[in-house]
C-alpha positions as a printed Julia matrix, in Angstrom:
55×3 Matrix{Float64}:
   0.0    0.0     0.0
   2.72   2.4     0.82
   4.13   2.04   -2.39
   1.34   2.14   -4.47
   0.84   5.29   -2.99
   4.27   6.39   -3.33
   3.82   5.85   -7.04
   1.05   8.5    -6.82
   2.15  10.83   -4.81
   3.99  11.93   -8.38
   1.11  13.44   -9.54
   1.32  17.05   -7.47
   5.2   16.86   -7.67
   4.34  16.66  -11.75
   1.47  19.8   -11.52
   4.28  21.5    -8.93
   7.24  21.42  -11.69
   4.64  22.22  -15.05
   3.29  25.01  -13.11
   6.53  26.16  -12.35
   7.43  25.62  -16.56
   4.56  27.38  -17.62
   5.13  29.97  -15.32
   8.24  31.0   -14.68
   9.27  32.84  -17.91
   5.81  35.17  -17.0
   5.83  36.07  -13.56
   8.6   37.25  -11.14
  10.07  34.07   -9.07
   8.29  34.7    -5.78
   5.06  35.03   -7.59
   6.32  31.48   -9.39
   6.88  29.74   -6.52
   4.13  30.64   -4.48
   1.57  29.75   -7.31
   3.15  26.41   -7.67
   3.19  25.58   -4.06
  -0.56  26.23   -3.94
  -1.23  24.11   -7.07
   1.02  21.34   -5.31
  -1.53  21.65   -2.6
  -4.37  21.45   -4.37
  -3.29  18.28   -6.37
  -1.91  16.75   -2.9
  -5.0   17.52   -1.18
  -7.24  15.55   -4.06
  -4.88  13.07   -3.55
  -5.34  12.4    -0.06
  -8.95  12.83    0.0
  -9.47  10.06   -3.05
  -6.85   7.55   -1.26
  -8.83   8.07    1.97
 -12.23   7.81    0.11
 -10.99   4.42   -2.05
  -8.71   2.53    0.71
């Protein structure tokens, strides 16, 4: 279980670095970081709540 979850736990490192891809050549590097962190967040908190919800 551990690793299966492991192996999922990619998915908001992934949306952390293409939010920083997209956005780092438009915003200042702050601004870049901070937007990323939140959408790492985000995609960790879905995460969570579906393993909770399916194991």
């Amino acid at each position: 279980t551990t690793i299966l979850f492991g192996m999922w736990s990619i998915i908001p490192y992934f949306v952390y670095l293409a939010t920083l891809y997209v956005l780092v050549d438009r915003m200042r590097l702050e601004a870049t970081l901070a937007l990323a962190t939140v959408a790492w967040l985000m995609a960790a908190t879905v995460l969570v709540t579906l393993w909770v919800r399916m194991h």
